[in-house]
N, C-alpha and C positions, 0 to 999 in steps of 0.2 A: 205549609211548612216546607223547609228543607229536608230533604231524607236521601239516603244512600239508596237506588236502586240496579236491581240486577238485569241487564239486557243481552244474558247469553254468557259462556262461558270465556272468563277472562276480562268479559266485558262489566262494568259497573259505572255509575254515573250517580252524580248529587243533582235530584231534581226538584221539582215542585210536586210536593204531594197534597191534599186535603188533610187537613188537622183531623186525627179519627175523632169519631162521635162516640158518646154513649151509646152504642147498640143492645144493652142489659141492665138492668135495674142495678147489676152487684158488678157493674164495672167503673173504673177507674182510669183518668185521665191523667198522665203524667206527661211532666216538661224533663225531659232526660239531661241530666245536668253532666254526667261521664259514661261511659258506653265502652266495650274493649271489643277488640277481634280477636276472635279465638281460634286455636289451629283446627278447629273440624268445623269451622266455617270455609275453609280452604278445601274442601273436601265439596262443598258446592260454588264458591267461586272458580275453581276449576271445570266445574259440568259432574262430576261425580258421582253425585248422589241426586238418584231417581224422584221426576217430578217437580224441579224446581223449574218455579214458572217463570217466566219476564216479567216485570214488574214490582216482583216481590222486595221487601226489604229486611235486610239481614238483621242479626244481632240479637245474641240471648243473656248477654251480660249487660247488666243498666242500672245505673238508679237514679231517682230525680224525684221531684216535688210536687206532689201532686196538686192538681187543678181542679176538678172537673170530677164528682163521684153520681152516680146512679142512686135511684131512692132508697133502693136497700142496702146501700153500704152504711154499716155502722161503725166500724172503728179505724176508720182514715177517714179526715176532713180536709179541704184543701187548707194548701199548707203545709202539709207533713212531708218532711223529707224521708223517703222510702227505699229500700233497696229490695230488688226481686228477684227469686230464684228463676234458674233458668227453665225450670218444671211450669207447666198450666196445670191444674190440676183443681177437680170439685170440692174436696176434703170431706165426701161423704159416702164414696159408693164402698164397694166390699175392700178394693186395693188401698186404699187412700185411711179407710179405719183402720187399716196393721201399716201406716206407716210406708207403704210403697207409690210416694207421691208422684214418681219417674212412671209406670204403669197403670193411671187412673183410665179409667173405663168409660168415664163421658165427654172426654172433650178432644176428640181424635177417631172420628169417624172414616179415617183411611188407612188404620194401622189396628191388630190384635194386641200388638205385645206394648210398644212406646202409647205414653199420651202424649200431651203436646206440649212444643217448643215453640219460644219464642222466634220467628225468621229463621226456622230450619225447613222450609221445603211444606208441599201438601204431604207429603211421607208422615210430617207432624204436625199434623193438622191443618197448615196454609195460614198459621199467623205474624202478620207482621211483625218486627224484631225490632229494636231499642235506636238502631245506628242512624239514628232520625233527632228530631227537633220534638218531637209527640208521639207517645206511644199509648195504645190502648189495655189496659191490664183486666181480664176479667179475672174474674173470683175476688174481688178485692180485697174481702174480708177474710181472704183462705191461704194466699202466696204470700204476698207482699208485707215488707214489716216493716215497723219503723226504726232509725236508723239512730241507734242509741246517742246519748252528744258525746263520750266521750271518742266514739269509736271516728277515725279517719274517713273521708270519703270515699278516698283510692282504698282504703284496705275494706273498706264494706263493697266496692264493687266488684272485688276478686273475693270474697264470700259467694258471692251468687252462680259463682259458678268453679272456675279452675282451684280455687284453695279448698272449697266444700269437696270436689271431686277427688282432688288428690287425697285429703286426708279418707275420704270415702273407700280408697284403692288401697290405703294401708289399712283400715278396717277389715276389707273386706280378702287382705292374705291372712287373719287367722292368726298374728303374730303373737310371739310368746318369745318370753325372756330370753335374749341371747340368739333369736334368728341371726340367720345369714340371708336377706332382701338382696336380691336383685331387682332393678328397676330398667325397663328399655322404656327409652326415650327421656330427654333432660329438655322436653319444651316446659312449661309452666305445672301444666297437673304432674308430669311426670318429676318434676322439683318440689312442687308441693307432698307427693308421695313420697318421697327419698329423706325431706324434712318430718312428716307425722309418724313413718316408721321408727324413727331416735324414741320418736315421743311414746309409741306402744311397746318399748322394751325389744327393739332391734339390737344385738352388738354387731353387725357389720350392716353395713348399706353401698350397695356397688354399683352404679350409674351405667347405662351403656347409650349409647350415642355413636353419633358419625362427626357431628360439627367441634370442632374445638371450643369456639367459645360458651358452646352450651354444655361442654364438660366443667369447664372453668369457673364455669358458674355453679353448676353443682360440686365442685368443691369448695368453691367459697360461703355457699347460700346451704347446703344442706351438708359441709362439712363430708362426704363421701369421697369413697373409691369410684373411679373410671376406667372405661376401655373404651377405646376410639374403635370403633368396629373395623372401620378403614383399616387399621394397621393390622390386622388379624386374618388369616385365611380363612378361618372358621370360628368367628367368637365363641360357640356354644365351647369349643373345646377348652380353649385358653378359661371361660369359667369354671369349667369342671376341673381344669388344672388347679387355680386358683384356689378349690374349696376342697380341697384332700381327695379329688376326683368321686364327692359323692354328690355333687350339685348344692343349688342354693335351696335353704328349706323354702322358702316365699321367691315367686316370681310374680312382678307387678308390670301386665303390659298395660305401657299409657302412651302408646302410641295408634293401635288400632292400624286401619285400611291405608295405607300412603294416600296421602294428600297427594301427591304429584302425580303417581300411578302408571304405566306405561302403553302404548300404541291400545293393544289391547282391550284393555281398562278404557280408556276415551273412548273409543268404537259403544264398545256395550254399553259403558254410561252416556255419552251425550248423546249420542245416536239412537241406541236401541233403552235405553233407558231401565238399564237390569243390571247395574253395576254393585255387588254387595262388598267388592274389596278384597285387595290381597294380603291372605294374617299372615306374613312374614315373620311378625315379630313376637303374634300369637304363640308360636311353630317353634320360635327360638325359645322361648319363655318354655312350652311342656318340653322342649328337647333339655335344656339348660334347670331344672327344677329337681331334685334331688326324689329318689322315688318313695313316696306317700307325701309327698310333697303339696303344695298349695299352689293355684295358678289364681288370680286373680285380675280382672280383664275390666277396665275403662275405658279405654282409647276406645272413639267411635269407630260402628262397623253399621254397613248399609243393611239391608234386610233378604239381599239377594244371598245363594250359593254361594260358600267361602269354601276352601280347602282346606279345611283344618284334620291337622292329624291326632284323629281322636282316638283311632286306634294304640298312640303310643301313650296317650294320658290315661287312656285303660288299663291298659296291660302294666304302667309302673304306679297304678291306684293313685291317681292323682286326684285332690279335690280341686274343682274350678269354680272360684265363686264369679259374679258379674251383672251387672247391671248399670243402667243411669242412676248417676247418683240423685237420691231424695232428699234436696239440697236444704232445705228449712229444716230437716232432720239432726242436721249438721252443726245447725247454727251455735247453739247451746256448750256446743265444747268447745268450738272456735273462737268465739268471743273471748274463753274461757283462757285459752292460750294467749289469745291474742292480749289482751288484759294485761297478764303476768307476762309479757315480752317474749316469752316463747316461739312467737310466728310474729313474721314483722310483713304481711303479703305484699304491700306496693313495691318492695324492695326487688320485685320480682322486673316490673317497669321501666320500658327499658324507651319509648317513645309516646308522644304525647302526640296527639295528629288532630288537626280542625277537620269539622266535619265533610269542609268544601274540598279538604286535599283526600280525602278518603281511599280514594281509588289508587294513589300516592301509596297510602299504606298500604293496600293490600300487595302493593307490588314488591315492596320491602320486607315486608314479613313474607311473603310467597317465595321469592328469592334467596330468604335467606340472606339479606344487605344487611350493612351497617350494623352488625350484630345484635339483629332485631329478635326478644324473644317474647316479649307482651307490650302490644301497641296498645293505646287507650285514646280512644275518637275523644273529640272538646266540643258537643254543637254548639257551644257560647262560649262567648268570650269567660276567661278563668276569673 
């Protein structure tokens, strides 16, 4: 098969790989019919994040038809078109019974806290990722769903991951009628969040950003207030300004670690391989959050030392909620919206890229070009 592979930072290449095998009785063979790159894949296409090997291939957003099931799968046969969360997960140990599919306890023997992702690194486990022509799914009978007919393709592949996350971010600020949401970063989850907060009874939702057209966007697509951080000496202030200088009750960071990161950050991470990321925007979120306030935190962060100032989220009794979202958890309400027109996700889609130009994309969406803000790989013809 053709698949997307990683030979070092910066570097990516579409090569020939082996179609994977059934290596499990309860795994599953999919032909990946759309595939996205998502901004904390740029967090190891940069060298970032600790452990990513050469060879590996990316990609934790996918769906496709399955082919190929092991003897104990019982409710996929080939043929079924499937969509997969970005979680691997048993659906049977102690985490995985209350619901914490992001935190399962047997399929990720290189990590305490994460379980495993799809092409995120040995950090999560070392499984290959969707940005390929064949992907192998284990638990098949535990992740993977099938893919209702009425529901769109492109809006069932931004379920599996960046719309489930985002609405997950606005779940998890605790909102109540009439919040004042602030949201840093207007990539996809952080538009996704700025969108599902309207829907949990926000009256204000405020965007913060640096790029213009991913403000722009967040005012057309989730109807919200912006601030270009650029034009601000000190955005935390200009928000305090903003909300009768008592902050926002909900802060939603969905940006995490900078993907680009500076001198520094490369040294530890490609180098020495101990990069956990700098919370910037962690930092602005408890500075910028009103006190007894809510911080709630998505954006990917590596597993190394971070400077976070936790001392001030204490002292102004902040609660922090945070996690990977438990994305099949999601499903249920999503649909739900989605359905009744409420959430419209492909709308988010901003580029369509073949699988062979891949490395293309990454360059565009890394960049920052052609007001790239959710690329979606094609390994077949549409």
């Amino acid at each position: 098969m053709r698949a997307m592979v990683y030979r070092g930072p910066y570097k990516i290449r579409v090569e020939e790989k082996d179609i994977p095998p059934v290596e499990h009785p309860n795994d599953a063979i999919v032909r990946v019919q759309r595939a996205a790159i998502c901004g904390s894949d740029l967090h190891l296409y940069h060298g970032m994040m600790p452990d990513t090997r050469v060879g590996m291939t990316f990609g934790h957003e996918f769906i496709g038809v399955v082919e190929h099931v092991g003897g104990s799968v019982r409710d996929l046969v080939p043929g079924d078109r499937v969509m997969v969360p970005f979680n691997i997960y048993c659906g049977s140990c102690w985490f995985c019974a209350r619901g914490l599919y992001s935190n399962c306890h047997n399929v990720n023997p290189n990590a305490t806290a994460v379980g495993g992702i799809y092409g995120y690194s040995h950090t999560c486990g070392g499984y290959d990722g969707g940005q390929a022509e064949w992907v192998r799914v284990p638990f098949a009978d535990v992740g993977p769903a099938k893919i209702p007919d009425w529901l769109d393709d492109e809006d069932a592949l931004l379920c599996t991951d960046a719309l489930a996350t985002g609405y997950f971010g606005a779940q998890l600020g605790d909102i109540v009628e009439g919040d004042v949401v602030v949201v840093f970063g207007a990539g996809p989850v952080g538009l996704f969040a700025a969108q599902s907060a309207w829907l949990m009874g926000a009256g204000r939702v405020i965007v913060v950003d640096h790029l213009e057209y991913r403000l722009e966007k967040a005012r057309e697509m989730a109807h919200a207030e912006t601030l270009n951080l650029a034009e601000y000496d000190d955005v935390v202030v200009e928000l305090k300004r903003t909300t009768d200088h008592l902050g926002a009750d909900v802060a939603i960071d969905a940006v995490g670690a900078e993907a680009d990161g500076n001198l520094l950050m490369h040294v530890t991470a490609a180098k020495m391989k101990m990069q956990g990321g700098s919370p910037v925007a962690l930092n602005w979120a408890i500075d910028s959050v009103r006190k007894g306030g809510t911080v709630s935190v998505v954006g990917a962060y590596g597993p190394i030392f971070s400077a976070v100032k936790f001392g001030d989220a204490m002292n102004k009794g902040l609660t922090i909620n945070t996690n990977q979202c438990p994305v099949k958890r999601q499903w249920p309400r999503l649909f739900s919206h989605i359905r009744d027109g409420y959430l419209k996700p492909k709308e988010i889609i901003t580029h369509r890229i073949p699988l062979e130009h891949i490395a293309e994309g990454y360059h565009i969406f890394s960049a920052k070009l052609d007001g790239c803000i959710k690329p979606v790989v094609v390994p077949e013809p549409a």
